[in-house]
C-alpha positions as CSV (number, residue, x, y, z in Angstrom):
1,X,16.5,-13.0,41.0
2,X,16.8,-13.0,37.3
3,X,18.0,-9.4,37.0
4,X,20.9,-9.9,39.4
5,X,22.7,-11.6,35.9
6,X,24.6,-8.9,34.3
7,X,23.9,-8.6,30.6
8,X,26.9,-10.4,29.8
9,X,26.6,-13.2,32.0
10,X,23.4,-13.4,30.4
11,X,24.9,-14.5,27.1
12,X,27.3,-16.4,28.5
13,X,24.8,-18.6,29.9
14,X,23.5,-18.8,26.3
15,X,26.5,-20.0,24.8
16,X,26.3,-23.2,27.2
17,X,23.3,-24.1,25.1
18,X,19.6,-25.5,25.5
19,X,18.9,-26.4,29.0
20,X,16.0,-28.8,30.5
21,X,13.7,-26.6,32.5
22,X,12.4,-27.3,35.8
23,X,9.0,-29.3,36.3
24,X,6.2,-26.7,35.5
25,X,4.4,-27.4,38.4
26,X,7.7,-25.2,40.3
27,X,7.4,-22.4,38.2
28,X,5.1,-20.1,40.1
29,X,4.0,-16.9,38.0
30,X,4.3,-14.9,41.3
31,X,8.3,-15.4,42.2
32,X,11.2,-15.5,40.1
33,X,13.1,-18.9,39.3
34,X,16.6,-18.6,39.4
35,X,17.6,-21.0,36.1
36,X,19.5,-20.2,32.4
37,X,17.0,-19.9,29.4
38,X,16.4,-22.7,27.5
39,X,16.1,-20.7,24.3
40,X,17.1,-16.7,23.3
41,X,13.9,-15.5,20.9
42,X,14.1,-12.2,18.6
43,X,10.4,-11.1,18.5
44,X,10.1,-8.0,15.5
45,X,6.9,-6.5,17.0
46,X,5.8,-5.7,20.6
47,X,2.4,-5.2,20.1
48,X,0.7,-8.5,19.4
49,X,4.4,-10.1,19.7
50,X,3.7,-9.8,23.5
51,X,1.3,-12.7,23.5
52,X,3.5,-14.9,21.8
53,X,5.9,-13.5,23.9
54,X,3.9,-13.7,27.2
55,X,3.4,-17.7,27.0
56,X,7.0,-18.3,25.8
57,X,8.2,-16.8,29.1
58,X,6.7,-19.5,30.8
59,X,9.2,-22.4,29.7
60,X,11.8,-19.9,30.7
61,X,13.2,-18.7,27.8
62,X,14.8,-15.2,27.0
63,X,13.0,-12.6,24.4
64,X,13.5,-10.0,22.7
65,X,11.4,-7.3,21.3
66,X,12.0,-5.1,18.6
67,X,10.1,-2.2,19.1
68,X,10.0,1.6,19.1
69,X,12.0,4.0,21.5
70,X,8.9,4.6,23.7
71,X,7.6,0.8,23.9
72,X,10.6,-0.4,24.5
73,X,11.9,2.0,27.2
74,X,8.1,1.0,29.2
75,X,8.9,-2.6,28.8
76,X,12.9,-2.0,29.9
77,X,11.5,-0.3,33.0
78,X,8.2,-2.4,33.7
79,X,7.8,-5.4,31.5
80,X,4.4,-5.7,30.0
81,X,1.3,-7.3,31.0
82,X,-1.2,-9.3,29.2
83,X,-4.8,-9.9,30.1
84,X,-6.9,-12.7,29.1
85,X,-10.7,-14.0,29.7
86,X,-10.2,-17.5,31.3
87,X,-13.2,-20.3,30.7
88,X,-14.9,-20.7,33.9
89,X,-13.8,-17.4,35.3
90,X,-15.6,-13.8,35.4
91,X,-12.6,-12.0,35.6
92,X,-9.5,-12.1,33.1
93,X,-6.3,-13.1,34.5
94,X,-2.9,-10.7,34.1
95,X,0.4,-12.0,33.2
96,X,3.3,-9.3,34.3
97,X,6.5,-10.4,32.4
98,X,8.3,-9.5,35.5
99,X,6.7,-12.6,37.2
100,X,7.3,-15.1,34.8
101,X,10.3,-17.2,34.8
102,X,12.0,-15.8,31.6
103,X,13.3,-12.7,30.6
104,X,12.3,-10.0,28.2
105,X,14.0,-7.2,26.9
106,X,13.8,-4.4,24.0
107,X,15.1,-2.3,21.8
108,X,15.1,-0.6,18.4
109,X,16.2,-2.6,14.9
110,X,20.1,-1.4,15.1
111,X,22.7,-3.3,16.4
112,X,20.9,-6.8,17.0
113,X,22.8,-10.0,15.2
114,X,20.5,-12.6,14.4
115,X,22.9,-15.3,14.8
116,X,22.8,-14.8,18.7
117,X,19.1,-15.8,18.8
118,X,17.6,-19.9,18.4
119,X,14.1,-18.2,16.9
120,X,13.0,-15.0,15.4
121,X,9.8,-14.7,15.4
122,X,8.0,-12.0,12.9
123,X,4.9,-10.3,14.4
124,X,4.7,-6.7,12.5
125,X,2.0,-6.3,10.1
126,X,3.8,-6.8,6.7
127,X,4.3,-2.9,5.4
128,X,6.5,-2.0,8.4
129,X,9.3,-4.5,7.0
130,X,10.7,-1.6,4.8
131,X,10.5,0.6,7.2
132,X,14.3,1.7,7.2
133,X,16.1,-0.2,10.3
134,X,13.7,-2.7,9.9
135,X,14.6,-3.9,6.1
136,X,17.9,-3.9,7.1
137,X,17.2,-5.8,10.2
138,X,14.8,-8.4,8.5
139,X,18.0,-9.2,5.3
140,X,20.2,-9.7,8.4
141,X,17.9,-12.7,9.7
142,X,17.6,-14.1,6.3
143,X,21.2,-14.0,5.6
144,X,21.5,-15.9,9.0
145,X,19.4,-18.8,8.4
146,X,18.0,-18.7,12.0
147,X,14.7,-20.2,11.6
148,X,11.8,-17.5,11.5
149,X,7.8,-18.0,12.5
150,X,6.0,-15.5,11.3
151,X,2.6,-14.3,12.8
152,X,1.6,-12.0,10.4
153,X,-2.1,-12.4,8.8
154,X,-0.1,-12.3,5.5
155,X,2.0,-14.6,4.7
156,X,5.3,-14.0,3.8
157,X,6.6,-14.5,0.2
158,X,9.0,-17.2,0.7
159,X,6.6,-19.0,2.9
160,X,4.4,-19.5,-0.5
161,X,7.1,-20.8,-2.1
162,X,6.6,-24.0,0.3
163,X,3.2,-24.2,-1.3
164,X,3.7,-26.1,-5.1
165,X,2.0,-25.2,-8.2
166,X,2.0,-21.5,-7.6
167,X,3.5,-18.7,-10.0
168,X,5.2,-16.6,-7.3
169,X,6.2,-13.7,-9.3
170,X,2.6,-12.9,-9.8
171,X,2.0,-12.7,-6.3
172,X,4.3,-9.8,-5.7
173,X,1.8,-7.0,-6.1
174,X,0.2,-8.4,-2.9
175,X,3.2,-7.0,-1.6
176,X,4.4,-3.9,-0.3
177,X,7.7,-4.3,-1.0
178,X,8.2,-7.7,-2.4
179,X,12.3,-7.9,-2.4
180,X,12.6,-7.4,1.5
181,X,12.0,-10.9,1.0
182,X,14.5,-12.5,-1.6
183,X,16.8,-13.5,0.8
184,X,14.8,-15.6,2.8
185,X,15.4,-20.1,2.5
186,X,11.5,-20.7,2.2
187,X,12.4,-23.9,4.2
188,X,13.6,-22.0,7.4
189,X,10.3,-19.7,7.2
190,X,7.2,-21.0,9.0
191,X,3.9,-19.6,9.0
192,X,1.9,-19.1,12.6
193,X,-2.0,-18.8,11.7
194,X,-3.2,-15.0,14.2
195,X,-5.9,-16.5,15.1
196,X,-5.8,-15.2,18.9
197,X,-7.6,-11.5,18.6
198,X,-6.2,-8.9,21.1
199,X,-5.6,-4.8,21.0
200,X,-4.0,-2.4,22.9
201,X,-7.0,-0.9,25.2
202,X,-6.7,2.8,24.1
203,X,-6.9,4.2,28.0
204,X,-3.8,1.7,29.2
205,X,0.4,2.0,28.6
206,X,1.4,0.7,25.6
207,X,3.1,-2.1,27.5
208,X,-0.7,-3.4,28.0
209,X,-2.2,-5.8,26.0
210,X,-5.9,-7.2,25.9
211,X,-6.6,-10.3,24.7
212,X,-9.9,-10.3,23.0
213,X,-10.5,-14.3,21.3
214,X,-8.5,-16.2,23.4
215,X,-7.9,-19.3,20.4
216,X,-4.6,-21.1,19.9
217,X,-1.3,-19.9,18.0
218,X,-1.4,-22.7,14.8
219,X,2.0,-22.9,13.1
220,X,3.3,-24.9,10.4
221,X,6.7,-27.5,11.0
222,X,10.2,-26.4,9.5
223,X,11.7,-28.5,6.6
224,X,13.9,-29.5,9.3
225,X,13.1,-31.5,12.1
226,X,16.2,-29.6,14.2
227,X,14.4,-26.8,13.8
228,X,11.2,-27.8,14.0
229,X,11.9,-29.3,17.7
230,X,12.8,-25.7,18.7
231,X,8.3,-25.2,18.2
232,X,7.9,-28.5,19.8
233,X,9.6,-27.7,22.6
234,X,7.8,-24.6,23.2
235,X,4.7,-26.2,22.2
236,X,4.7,-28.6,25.0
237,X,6.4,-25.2,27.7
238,X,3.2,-23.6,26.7
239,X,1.1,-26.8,27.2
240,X,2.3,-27.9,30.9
241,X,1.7,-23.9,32.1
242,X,-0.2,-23.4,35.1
243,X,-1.2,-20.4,36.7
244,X,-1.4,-19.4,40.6
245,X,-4.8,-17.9,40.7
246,X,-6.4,-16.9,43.6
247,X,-8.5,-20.5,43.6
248,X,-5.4,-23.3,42.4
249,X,-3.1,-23.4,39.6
250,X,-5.6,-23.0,36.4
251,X,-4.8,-24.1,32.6
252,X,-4.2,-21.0,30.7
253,X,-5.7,-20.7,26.8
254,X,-3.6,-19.4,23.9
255,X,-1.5,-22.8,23.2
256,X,1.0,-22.9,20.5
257,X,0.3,-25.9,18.1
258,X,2.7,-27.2,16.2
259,X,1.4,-29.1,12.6
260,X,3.2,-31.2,9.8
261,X,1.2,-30.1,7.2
262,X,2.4,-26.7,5.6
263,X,-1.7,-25.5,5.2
264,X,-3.0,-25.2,8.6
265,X,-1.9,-22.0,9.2
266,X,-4.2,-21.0,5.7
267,X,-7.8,-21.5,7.7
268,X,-7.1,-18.4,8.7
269,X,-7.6,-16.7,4.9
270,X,-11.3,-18.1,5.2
271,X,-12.2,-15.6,8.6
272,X,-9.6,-12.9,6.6
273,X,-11.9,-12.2,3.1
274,X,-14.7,-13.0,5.2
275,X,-14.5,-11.0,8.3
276,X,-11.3,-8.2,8.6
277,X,-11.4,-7.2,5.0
278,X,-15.7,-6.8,4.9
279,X,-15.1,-4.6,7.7
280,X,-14.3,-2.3,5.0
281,X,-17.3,-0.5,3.3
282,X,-17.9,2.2,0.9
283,X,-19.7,3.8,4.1
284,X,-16.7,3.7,6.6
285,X,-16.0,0.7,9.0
286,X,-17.5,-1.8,10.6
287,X,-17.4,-4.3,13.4
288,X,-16.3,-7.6,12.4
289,X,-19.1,-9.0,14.1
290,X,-21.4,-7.0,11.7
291,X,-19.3,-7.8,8.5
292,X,-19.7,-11.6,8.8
293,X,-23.7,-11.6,10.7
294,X,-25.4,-8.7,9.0
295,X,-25.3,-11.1,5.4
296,X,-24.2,-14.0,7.0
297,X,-25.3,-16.0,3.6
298,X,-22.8,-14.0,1.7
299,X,-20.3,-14.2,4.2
300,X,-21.0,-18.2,4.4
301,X,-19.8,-17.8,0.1
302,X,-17.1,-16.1,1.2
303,X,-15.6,-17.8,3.8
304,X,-16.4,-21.6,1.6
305,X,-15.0,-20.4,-1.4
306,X,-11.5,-19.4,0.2
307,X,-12.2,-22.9,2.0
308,X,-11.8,-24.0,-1.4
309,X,-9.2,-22.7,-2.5
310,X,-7.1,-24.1,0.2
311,X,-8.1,-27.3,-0.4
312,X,-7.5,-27.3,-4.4
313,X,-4.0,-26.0,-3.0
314,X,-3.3,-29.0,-0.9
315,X,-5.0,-28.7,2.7
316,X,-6.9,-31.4,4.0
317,X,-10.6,-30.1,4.9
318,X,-10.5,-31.5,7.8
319,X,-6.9,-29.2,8.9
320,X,-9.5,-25.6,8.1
321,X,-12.0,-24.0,10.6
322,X,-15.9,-24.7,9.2
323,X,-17.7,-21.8,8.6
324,X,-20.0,-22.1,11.6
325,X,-17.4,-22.5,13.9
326,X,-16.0,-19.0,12.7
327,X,-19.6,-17.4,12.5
328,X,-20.4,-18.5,16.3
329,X,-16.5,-16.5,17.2
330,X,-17.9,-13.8,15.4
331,X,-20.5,-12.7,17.6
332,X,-17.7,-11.5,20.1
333,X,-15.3,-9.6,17.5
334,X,-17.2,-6.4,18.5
335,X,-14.4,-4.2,16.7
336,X,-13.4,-3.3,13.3
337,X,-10.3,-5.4,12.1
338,X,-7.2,-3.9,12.0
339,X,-6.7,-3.3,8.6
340,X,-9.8,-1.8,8.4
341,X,-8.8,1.0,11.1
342,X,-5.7,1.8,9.7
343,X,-7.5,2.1,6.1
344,X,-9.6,4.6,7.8
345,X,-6.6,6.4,9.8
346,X,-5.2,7.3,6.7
347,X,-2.1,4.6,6.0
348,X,-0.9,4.8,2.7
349,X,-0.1,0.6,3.0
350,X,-1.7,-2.4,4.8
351,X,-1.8,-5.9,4.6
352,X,-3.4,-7.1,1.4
353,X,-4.1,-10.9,2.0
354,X,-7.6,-9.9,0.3
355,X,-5.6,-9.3,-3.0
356,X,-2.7,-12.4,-2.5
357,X,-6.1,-14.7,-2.4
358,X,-7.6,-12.9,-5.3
359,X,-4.4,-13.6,-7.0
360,X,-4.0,-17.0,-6.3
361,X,-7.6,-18.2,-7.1
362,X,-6.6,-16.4,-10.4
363,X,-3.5,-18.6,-10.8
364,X,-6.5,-21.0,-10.1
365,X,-9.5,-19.7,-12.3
366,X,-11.3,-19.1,-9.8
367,X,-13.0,-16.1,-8.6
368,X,-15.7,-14.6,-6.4
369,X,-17.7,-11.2,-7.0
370,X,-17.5,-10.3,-3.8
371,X,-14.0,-10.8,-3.4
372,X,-13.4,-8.5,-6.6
373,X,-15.2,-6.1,-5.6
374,X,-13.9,-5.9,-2.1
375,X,-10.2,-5.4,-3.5
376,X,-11.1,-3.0,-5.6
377,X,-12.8,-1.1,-3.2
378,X,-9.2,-1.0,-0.7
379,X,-7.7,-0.6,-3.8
380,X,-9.5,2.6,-4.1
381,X,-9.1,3.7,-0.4
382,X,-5.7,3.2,-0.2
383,X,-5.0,5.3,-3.8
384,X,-7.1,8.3,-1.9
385,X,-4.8,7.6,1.1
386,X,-1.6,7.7,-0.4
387,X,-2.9,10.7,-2.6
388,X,-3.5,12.7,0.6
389,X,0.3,11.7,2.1
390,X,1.8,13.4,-1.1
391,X,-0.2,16.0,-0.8
């Protein structure tokens, strides 16, 4: 079995560099296989970082997880598991990390050296990179010039620098803190569109995740095709997968698709400004489901104008989601977005893609009334929030 490898076997096995990986119809999800990884991947983020995570075990690949003390010991002791709803099927199917041929591990933010990892793969929501441990951790990987994928719903700052045209510096208040950033290569930053939907179910371990909107991982190429062939390669790991179900070997959703063009991973603003951030009312929350179909004429102006703006940025139309293909997801996302539940927990920060596109169609002159008034109303929230913290 995998865990008869010593730790530092483990590395030296790494050091041999990239291996082939056996045929996927081999790889059973209910033994071990017995085979070096292909590549070592630093995940920042166990929560949703455990899908990504989940699929890239498949091809056999080491990761690891950077997460706090309590998640990590759980997933040290008994991996994680990830459930997902199946096409075809009336129950979900679970993936234990303990069955799949790679190997994951975790840990807290000290100690790590970026250069010992192929990948690192960003999957916190943007505030927590100042977190102290984590800042430092994050300038280590830039300083490395690993390649990095985020999968945040905001894009990084350097990542926008890949987009022309743009005045970056007035893009910063977006930001939490903006100079965790500076020393990131925009070129060896890519951008993986969230477009998957899953939460931690409240009555489960934290080593449990529940996938919600089983849709694909959409991530944009490196400037370098070296690097780039590190997401190929675990594009087409995640592509072959097969899992032992009780009835055959069945195709597994949440695929990892890898584009040249550096706006795909932008559709997702469109279902951002027109969805998670309307979850936020005056009134309290809502479900996303209600945000987008209780005006779903206002939400159509929404969602088309932000269409727009990616477009006048450089995306071709035909790269983005159409609105009607969002609305019809919609009817499922049966919870508040996650920035709205935080808002309404009390954090003092959360992502603010609604401002960064407010700010770019600015850059743009363009605008949209609803838009406005929706970032001045988290705006306002967030000022009462952090009021209360100093209190």
């Amino acid at each position: 079995a995998l865990t008869m490898f010593s730790l530092g076997k483990w590395h030296n096995l790494q050091s041999i560099g990239p291996r082939p990986n056996p045929s996927p119809d081999t790889l059973s999800t209910r033994s071990l296989c017995l085979m070096p990884y292909t590549y070592k991947i630093l995940i920042m983020g166990a929560s949703y970082g455990s899908l990504l995570a989940s699929k890239m075990l498949f091809g056999g690949h080491a990761v690891h997880l950077v997460c706090l003390p309590a998640e990590a010991d759980l997933i040290n002791a008994e991996g994680f598991r990830v459930r997902m709803p199946v096409k075809g099927r009336k129950d979900p199917i679970e993936l234990d990390s303990r069955r799949l041929p790679g190997k994951v591990t975790a840990g807290g933010p000290a100690g790590l050296n970026p250069h010992n990892y192929d990948l690192v793969g960003l999957a916190m929501q943007e505030p927590q990179y100042g977190a102290a441990g984590v800042r430092e951790l994050l300038d280590a990987v830039a300083k490395s010039k690993v390649p990095c994928m985020s999968i945040m719903n905001m894009p990084p700052l350097p990542y926008l620098r890949r987009i022309p045209g743009l005045n970056y510096d007035l893009l910063k208040p977006a930001f939490t803190d903006p100079s965790v950033w500076d020393n990131f290569v925009p070129g060896l930053l890519s951008l993986c569109s969230p477009d998957p939907q899953a939460i931690r179910p409240p009555e489960e371990k934290v080593n449990v995740l529940q996938v919600t909107l089983p849709t694909n991982f959409k991530v944009a190429r490196f400037d370098a095709d070296k690097h780039t062939a590190i997401l190929r390669k675990l594009q087409a790991d995640i592509e072959a997968v097969r899992f032992d179900a009780p009835e055959g070997k069945i195709e597994l959703p949440v695929k990892l698709k890898v584009h040249d063009s550096i706006f795909v991973p932008l559709a997702k603003w469109s279902m951002l400004l027109a969805g998670n951030y309307r979850c936020i009312t005056k009134d309290g929350m809502r479900t996303a489901q209600e945000a987008v179909l209780t005006n779903i004429e206002e939400s159509r102006s929404v969602y088309n104008f932000v269409f727009d703006l990616c477009v006048e940025l450089g995306a071709n139309p035909a790269d983005l989601v159409p609105f009607e293909k969002y609305a019809a997801a919609a009817q499922g996302l049966s919870r508040p977005a996650s920035a709205a539940r935080a808002l309404n927990n009390g954090a003092p920060n959360i992502e603010r893609a609604d401002k960064l596109v407010q700010l770019i169609a600015k850059q743009k002159g363009m605008s949209h009334p609803v838009i406005d008034a929706n970032v001045a109303l988290v705006d306002e929230l967030l000022a009462a929030n952090r009021k209360k913290t100093a209190a």
